[in-house]
C-alpha positions as semicolon CSV with decimal commas, in nm:
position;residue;x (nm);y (nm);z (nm)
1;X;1,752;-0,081;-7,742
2;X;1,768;-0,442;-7,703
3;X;1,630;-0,699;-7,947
4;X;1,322;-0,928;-7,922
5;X;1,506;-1,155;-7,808
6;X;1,671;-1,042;-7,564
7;X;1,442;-0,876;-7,369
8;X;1,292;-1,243;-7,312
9;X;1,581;-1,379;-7,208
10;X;1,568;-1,083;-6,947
11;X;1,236;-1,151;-6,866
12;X;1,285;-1,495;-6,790
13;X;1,569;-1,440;-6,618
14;X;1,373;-1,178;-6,361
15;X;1,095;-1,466;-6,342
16;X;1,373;-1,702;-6,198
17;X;1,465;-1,411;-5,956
18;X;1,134;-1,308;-5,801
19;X;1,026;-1,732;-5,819
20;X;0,730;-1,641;-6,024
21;X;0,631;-1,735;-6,374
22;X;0,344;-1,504;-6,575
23;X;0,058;-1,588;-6,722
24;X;0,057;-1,250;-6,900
25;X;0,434;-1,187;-6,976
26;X;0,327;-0,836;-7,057
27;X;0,254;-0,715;-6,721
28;X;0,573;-0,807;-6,592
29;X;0,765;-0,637;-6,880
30;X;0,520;-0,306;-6,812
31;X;0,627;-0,338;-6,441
32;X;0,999;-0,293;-6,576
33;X;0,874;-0,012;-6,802
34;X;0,997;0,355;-6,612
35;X;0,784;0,653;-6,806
36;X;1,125;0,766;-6,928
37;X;1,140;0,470;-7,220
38;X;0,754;0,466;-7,271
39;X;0,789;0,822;-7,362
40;X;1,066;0,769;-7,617
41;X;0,865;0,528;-7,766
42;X;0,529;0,748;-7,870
43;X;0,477;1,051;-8,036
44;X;0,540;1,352;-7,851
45;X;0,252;1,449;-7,617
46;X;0,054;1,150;-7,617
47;X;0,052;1,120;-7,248
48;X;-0,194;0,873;-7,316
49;X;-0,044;0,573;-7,476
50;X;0,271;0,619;-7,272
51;X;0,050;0,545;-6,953
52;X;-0,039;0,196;-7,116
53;X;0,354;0,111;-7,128
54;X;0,498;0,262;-6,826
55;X;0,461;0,112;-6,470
56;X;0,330;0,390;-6,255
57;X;-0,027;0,272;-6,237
58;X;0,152;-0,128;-6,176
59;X;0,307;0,079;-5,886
60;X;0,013;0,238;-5,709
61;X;-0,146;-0,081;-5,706
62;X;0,146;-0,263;-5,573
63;X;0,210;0,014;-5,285
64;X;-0,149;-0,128;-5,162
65;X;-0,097;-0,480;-5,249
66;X;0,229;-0,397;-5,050
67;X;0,040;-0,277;-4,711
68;X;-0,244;-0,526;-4,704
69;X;0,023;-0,823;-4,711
70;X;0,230;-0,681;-4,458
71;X;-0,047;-0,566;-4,192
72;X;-0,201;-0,944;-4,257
73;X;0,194;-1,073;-4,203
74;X;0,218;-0,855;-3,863
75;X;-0,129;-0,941;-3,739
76;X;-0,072;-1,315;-3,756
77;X;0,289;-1,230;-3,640
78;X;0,226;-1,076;-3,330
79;X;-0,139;-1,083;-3,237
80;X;-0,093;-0,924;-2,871
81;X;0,072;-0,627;-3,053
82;X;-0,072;-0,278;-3,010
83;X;-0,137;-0,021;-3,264
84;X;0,160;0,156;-3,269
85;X;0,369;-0,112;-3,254
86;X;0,228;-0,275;-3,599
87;X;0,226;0,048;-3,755
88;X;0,568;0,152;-3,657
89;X;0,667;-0,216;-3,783
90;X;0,474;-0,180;-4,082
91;X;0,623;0,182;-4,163
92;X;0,938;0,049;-4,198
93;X;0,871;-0,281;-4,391
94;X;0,680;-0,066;-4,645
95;X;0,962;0,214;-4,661
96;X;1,152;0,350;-4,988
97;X;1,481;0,250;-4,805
98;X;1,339;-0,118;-4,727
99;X;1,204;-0,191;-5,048
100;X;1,542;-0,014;-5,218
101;X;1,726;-0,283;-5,076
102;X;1,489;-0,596;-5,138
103;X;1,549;-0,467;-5,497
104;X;1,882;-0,481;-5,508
105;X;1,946;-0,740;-5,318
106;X;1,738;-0,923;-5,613
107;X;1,878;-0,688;-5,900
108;X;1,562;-0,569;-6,036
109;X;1,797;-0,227;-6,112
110;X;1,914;-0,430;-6,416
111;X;1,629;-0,568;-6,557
112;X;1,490;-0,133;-6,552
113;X;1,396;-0,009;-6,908
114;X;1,500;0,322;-6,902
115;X;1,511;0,647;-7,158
116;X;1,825;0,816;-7,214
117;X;1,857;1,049;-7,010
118;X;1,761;0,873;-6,729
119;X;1,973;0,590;-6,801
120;X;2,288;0,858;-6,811
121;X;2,184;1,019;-6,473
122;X;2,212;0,641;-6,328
123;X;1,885;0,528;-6,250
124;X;1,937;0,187;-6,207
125;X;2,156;0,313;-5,864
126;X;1,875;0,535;-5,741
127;X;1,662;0,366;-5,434
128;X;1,348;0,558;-5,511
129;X;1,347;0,403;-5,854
130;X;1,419;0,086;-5,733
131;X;1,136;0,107;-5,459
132;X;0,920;0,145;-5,731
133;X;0,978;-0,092;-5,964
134;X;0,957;-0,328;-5,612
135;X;0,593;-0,192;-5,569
136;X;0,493;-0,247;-5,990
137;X;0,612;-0,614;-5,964
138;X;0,418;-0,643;-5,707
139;X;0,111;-0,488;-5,840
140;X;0,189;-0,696;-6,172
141;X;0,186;-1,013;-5,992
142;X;-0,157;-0,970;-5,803
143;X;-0,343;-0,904;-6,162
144;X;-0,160;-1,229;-6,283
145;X;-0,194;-1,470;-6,067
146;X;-0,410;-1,299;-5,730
147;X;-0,340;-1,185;-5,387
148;X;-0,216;-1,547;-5,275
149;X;0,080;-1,524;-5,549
150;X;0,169;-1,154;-5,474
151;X;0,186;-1,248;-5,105
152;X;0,399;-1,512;-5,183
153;X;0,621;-1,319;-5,387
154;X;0,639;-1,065;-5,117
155;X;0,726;-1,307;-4,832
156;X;0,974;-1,445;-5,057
157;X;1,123;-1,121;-5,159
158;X;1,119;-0,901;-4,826
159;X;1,196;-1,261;-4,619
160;X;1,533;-1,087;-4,455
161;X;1,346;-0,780;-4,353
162;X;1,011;-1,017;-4,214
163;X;1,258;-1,220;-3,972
164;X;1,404;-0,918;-3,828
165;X;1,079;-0,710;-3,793
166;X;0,980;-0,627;-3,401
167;X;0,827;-0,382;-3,215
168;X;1,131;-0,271;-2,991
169;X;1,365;-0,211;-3,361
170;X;1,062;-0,045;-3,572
171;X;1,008;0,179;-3,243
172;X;1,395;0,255;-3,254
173;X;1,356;0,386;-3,643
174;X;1,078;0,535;-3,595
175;X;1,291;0,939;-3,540
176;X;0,968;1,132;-3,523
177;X;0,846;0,937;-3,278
178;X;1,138;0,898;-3,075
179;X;1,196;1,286;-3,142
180;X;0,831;1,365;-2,966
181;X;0,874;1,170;-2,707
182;X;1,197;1,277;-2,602
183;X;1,080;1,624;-2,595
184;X;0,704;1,503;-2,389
185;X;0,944;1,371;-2,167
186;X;1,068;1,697;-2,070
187;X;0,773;1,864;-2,068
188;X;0,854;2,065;-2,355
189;X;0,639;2,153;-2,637
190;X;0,589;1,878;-2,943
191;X;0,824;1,916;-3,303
192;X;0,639;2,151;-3,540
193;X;0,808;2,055;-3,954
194;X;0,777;2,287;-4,231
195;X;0,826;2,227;-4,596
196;X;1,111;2,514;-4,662
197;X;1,178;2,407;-5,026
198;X;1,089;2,156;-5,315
199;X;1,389;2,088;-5,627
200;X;1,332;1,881;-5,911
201;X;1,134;1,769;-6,187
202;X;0,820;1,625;-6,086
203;X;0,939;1,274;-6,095
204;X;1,200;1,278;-5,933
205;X;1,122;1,572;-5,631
206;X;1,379;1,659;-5,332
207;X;1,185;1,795;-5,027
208;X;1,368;1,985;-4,759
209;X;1,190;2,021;-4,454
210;X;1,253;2,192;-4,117
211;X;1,171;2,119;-3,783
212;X;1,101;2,357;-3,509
213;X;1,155;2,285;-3,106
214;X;1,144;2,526;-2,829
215;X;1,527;2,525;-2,811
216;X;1,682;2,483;-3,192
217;X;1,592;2,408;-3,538
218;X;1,731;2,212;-3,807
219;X;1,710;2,102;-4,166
220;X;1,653;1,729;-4,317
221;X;1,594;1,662;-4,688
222;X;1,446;1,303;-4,885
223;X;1,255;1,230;-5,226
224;X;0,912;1,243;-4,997
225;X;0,796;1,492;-4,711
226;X;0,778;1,169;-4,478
227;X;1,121;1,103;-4,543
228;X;1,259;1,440;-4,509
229;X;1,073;1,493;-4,178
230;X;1,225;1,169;-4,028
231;X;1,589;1,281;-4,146
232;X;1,532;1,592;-4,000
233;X;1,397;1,440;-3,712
234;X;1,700;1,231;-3,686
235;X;1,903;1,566;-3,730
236;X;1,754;1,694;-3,433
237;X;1,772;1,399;-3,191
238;X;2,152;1,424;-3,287
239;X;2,151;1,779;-3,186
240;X;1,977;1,760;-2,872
241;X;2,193;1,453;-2,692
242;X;2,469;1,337;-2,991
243;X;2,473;0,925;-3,031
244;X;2,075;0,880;-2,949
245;X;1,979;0,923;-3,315
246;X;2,281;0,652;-3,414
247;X;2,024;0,364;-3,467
248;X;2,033;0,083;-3,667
């Protein structure tokens, strides 16, 4: 475990990163907190008191913080934009994949507090880990310093994937979409996905999920049903004309 000390330094190190100084240095080192250490650090079974160190709760609030920003971002962005398109657009800004790689790209990975045995299995690589801890400093900065500062932080932060945002590339991502489509086009009955199997702890859940078409099925797996669906959505645009799922 690191000294006193050092965990400042971290700390105001990470406040360099993200460009935002706390009022309430606590919440930021909470939003670095994964359950794994805050359990190491209380008496077994007090579920309790490890919720008040960990940052899951910094994380559901961020994951809303997250969405309001970015619909108000897309809205002002492209005002003549329908429905779909914003949502598509917004899916993908607010994705575990996007907000993996806003997190690396700023190295929250090594400012993680992690227990043991999560440290050993390389947490600090995983992107669903690192999509979190995206989503608690987010959630820490809105109770620090409001919705103006979190936005800020967030511009700031997801600034690469903001510029390249539009309606023709979120469309293009968008595999179940592109997947019903494809088969409307023909006339052919929509995708039907089923959840064929769940591995893993609770935290850290693998979902496989298959999906149905008059025609074929096939298999696609992620840490969410959402994400398993689209890989297996992907899977089968592959299979039904090779190269169309090959998106960036």
């Amino acid at each position: 475990m690191k000294d006193p000390l050092s965990a400042e330094t971290d700390l105001t190190d990470l406040e360099r990163i993200i460009g935002y100084n706390f009022r309430d240095r606590a919440l930021l080192e909470r939003a670095v907190t994964h359950r794994s250490w805050a359990h190491e650090q209380v008496p077994p079974g007090d579920e309790e008191q490890a919720r008040k160190l960990h940052n899951e709760s910094l994380e559901f609030l961020g994951d809303s913080v997250l969405g309001l920003s970015v619909a108000h971002y897309l809205c002002n962005t492209y005002p003549s934009g329908t429905e779909g398109e914003l949502s598509r657009m917004k899916h993908r800004l607010v994705s575990a994949p996007t907000l993996a790689k806003a997190a690396q790209r700023l190295q929250l990975g090594s400012f993680l507090r992690f227990g043991r045995g999560e440290e050993k299995s390389g947490g600090r690589q995983k992107n669903a880990l690192l999509a979190d801890v995206f989503e608690a400093i987010t959630g820490a900065i809105f109770l620090d310093g409001g919705l103006d500062a979190a936005t800020t932080y967030l511009c700031f932060a997801l600034q690469e994937e903001l510029a390249s945002a539009n309606p023709l590339s979120a469309a293009s991502a968008d595999y179940k979409t592109l997947l019903q489509e494809k088969l409307q086009a023909e006339r052919r009955p929509a995708p039907r996905y089923a959840v064929i199997e769940t591995q893993g702890p609770p935290h850290q859940r693998t979902f496989y999920v298959e999906v149905n078409w008059d025609g074929g099925k096939i298999q696609g797996e992620g840490h969410s049903i959402k994400s398993a669906e689209a890989a297996a959505a992907r899977a089968a645009l592959a299979a039904i004309n090779p190269g169309e799922a090959d998106i960036s």
